[in-house]
PDB file as gemmi writes it, atoms N, CA and C in Angstrom:
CRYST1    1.000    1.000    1.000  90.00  90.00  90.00 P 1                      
ATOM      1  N   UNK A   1       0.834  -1.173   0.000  1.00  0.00           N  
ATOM      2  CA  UNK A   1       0.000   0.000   0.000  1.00  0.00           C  
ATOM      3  C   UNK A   1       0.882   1.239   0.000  1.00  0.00           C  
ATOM      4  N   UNK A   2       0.610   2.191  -0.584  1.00  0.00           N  
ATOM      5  CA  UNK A   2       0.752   3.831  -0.841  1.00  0.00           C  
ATOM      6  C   UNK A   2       0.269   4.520   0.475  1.00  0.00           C  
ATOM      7  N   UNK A   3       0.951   4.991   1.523  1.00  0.00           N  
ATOM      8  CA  UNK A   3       0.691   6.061   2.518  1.00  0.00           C  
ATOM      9  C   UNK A   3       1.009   7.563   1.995  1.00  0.00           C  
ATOM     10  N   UNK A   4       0.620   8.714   2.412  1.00  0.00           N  
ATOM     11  CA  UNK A   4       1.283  10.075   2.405  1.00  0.00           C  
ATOM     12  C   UNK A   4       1.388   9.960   3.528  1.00  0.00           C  
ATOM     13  N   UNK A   5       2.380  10.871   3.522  1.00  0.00           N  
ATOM     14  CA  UNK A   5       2.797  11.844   5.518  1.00  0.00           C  
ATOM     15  C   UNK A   5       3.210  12.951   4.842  1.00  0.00           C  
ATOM     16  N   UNK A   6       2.875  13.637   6.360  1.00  0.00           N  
ATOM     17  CA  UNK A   6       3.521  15.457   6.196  1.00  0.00           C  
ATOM     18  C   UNK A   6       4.711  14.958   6.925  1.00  0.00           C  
ATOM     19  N   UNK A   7       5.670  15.854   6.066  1.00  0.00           N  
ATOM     20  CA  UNK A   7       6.876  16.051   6.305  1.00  0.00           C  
ATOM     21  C   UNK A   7       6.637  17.957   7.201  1.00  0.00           C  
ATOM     22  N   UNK A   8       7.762  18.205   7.730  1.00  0.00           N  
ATOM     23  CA  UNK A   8       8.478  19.976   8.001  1.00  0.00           C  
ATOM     24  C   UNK A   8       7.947  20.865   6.835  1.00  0.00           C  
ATOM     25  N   UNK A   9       8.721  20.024   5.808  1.00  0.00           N  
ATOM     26  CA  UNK A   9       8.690  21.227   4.775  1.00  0.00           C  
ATOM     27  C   UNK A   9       7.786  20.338   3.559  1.00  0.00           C  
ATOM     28  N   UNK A  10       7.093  19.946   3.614  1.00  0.00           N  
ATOM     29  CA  UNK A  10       5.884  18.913   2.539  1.00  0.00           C  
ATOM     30  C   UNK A  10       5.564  17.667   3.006  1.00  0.00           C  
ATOM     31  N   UNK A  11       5.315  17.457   1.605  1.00  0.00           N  
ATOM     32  CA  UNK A  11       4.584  15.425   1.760  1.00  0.00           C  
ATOM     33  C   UNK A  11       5.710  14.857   1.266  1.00  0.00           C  
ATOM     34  N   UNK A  12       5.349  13.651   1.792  1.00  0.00           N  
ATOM     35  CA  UNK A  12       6.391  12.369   1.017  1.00  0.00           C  
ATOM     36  C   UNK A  12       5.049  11.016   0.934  1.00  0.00           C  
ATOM     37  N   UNK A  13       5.577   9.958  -0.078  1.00  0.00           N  
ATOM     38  CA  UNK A  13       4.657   8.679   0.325  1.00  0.00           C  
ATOM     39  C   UNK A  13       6.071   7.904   0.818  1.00  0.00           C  
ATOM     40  N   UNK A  14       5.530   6.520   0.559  1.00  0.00           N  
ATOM     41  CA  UNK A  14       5.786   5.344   1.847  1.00  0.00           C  
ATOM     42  C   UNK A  14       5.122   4.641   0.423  1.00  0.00           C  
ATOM     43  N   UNK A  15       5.793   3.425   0.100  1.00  0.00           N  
ATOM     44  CA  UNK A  15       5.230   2.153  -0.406  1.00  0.00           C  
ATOM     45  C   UNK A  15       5.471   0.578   0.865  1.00  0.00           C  
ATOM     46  N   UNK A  16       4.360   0.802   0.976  1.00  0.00           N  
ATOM     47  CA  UNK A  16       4.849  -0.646   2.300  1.00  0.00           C  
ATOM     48  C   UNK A  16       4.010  -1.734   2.055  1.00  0.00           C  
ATOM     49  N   UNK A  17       4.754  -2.903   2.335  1.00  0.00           N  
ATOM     50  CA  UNK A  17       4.546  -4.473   2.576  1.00  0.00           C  
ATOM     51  C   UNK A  17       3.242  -4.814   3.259  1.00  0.00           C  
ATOM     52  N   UNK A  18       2.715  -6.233   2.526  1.00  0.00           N  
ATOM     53  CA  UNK A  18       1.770  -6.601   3.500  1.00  0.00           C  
ATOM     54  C   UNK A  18       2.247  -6.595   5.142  1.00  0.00           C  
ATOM     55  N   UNK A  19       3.126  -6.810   5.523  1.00  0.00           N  
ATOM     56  CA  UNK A  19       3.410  -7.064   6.519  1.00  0.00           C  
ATOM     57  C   UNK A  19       4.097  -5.944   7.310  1.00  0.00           C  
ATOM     58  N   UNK A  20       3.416  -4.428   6.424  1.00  0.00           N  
ATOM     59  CA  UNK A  20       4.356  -3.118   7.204  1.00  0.00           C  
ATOM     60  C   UNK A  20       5.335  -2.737   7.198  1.00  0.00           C  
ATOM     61  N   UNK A  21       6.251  -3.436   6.556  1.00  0.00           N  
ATOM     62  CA  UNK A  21       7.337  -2.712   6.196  1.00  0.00           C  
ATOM     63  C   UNK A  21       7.812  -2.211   5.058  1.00  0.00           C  
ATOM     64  N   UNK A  22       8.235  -0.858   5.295  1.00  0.00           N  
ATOM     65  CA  UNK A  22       8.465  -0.272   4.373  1.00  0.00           C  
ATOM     66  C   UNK A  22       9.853  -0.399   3.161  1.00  0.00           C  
ATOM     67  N   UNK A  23       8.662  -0.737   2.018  1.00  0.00           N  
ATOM     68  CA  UNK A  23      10.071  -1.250   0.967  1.00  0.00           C  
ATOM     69  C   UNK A  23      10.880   0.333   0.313  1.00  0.00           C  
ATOM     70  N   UNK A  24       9.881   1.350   0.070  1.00  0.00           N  
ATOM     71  CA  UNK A  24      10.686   2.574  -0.808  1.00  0.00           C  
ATOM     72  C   UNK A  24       9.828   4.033  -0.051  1.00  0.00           C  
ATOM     73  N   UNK A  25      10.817   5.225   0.191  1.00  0.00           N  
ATOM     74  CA  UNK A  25       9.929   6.106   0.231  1.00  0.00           C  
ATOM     75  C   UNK A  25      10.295   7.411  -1.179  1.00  0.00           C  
ATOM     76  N   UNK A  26       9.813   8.123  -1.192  1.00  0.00           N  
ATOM     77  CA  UNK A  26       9.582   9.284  -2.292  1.00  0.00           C  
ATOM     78  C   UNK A  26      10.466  10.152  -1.579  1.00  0.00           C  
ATOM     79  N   UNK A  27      10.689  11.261  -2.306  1.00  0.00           N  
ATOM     80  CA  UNK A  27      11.507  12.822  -2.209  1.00  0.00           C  
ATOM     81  C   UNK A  27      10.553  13.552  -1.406  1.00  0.00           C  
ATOM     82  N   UNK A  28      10.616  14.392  -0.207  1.00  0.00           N  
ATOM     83  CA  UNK A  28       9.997  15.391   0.191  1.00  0.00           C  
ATOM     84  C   UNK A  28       9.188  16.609  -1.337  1.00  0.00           C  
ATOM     85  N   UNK A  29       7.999  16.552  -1.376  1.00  0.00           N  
ATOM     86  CA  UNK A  29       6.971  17.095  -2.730  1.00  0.00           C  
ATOM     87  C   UNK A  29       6.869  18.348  -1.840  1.00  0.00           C  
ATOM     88  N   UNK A  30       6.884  19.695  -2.490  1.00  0.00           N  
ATOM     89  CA  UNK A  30       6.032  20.840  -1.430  1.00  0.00           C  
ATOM     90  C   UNK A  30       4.626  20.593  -1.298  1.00  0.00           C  
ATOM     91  N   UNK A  31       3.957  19.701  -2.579  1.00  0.00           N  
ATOM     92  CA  UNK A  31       2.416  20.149  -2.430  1.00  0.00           C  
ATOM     93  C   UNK A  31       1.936  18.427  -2.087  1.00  0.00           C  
ATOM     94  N   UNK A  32       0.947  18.421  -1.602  1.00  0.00           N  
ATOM     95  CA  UNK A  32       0.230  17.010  -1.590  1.00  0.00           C  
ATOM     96  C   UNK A  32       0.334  16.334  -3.378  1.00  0.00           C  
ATOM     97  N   UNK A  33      -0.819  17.203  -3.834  1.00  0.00           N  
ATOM     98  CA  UNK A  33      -0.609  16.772  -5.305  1.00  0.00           C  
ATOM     99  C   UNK A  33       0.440  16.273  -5.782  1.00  0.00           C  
ATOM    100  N   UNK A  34       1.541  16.883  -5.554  1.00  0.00           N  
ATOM    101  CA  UNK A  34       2.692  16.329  -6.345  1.00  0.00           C  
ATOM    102  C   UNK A  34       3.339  15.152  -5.871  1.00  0.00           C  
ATOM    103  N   UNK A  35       3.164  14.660  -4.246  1.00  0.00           N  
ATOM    104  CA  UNK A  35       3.179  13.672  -4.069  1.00  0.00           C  
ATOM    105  C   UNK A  35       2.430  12.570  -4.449  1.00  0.00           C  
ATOM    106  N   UNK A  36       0.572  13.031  -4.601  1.00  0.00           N  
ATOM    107  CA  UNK A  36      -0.387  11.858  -5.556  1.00  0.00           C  
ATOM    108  C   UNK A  36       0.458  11.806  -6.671  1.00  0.00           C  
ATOM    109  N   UNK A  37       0.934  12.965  -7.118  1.00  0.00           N  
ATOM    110  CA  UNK A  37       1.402  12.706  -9.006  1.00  0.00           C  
ATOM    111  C   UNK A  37       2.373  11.532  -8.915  1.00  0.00           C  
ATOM    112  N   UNK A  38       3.112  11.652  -8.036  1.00  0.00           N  
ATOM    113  CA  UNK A  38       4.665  10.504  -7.635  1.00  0.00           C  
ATOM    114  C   UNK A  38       4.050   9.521  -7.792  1.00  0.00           C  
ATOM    115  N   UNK A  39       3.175   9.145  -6.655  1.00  0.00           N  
ATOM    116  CA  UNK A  39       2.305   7.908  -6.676  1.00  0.00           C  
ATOM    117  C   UNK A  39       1.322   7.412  -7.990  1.00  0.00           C  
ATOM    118  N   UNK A  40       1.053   7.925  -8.644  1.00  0.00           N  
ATOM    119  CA  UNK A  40       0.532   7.591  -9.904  1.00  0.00           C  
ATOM    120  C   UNK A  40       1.449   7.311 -10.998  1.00  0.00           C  
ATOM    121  N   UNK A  41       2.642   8.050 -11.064  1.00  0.00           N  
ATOM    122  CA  UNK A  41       4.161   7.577 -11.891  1.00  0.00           C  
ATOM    123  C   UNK A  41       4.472   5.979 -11.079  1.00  0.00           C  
ATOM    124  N   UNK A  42       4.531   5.772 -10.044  1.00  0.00           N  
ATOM    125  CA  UNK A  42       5.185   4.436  -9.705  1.00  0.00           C  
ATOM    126  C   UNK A  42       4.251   3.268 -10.315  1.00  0.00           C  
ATOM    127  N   UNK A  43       2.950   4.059  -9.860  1.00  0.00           N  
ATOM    128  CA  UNK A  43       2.139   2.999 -10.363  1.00  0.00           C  
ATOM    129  C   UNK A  43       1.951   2.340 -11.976  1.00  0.00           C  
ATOM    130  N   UNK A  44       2.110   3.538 -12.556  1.00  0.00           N  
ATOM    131  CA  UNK A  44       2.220   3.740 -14.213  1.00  0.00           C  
ATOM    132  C   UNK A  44       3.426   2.891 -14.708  1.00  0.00           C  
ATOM    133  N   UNK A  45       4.097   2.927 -14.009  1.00  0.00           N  
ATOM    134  CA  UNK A  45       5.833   2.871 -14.986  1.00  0.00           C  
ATOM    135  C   UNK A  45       6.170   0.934 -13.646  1.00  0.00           C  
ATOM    136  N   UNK A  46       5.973   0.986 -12.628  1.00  0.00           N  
ATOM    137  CA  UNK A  46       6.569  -0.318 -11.827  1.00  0.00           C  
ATOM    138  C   UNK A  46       6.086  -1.897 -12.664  1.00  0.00           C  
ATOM    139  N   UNK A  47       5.016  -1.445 -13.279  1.00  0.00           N  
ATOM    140  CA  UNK A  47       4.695  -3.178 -13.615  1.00  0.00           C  
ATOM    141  C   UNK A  47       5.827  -3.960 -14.709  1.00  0.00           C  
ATOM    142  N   UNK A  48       5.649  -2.895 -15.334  1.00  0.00           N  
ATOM    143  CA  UNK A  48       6.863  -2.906 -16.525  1.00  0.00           C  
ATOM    144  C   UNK A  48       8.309  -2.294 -16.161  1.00  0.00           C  
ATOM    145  N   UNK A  49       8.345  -2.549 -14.997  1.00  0.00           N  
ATOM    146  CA  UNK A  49      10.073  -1.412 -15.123  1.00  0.00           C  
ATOM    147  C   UNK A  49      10.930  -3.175 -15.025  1.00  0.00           C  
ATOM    148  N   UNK A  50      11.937  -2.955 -16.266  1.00  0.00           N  
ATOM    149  CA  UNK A  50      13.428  -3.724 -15.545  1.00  0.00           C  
ATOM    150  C   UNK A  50      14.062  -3.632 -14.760  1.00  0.00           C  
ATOM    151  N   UNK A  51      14.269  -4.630 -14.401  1.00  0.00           N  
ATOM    152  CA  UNK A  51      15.389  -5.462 -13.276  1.00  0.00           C  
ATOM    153  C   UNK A  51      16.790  -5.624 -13.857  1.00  0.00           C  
ATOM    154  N   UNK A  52      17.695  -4.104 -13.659  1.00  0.00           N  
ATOM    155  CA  UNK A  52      18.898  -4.348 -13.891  1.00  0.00           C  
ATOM    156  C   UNK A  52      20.099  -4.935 -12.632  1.00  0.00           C  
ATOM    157  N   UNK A  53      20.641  -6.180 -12.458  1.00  0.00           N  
ATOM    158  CA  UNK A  53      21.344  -6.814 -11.674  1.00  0.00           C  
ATOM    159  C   UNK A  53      22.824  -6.052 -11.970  1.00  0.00           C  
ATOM    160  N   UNK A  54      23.380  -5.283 -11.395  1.00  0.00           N  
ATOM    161  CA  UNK A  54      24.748  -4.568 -11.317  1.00  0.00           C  
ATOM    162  C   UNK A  54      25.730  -5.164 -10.352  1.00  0.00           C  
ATOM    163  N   UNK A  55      26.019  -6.420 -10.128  1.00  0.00           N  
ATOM    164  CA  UNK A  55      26.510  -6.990  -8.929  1.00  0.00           C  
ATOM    165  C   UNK A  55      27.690  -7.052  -9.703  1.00  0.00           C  
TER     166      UNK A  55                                                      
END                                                                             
């Protein structure tokens, strides 16, 4: 699931695990919106993103 939080100085999201833990968070956004916008890019672009292995 997708959380927002207020940050000091804006929003950020949170992508977290069934089990609560948190796998990725976002950049501090000034506006809410631009944090939904973030969250609608991950969603848009993650199903299809590659898996580059750099080991």
């Amino acid at each position: 699931m997708f959380e927002i939080l207020k940050a000091s100085t804006g929003y950020f999201w949170r992508l977290k695990a069934n089990n609560g833990e948190t796998l990725c968070h976002s950049e501090v956004y000034t506006t809410k919106q631009s944090a939904q916008n973030g969250i609608a890019a991950v969603k848009q672009v993650a199903p299809g993103a590659p898996v580059y292995d750099r080991t």
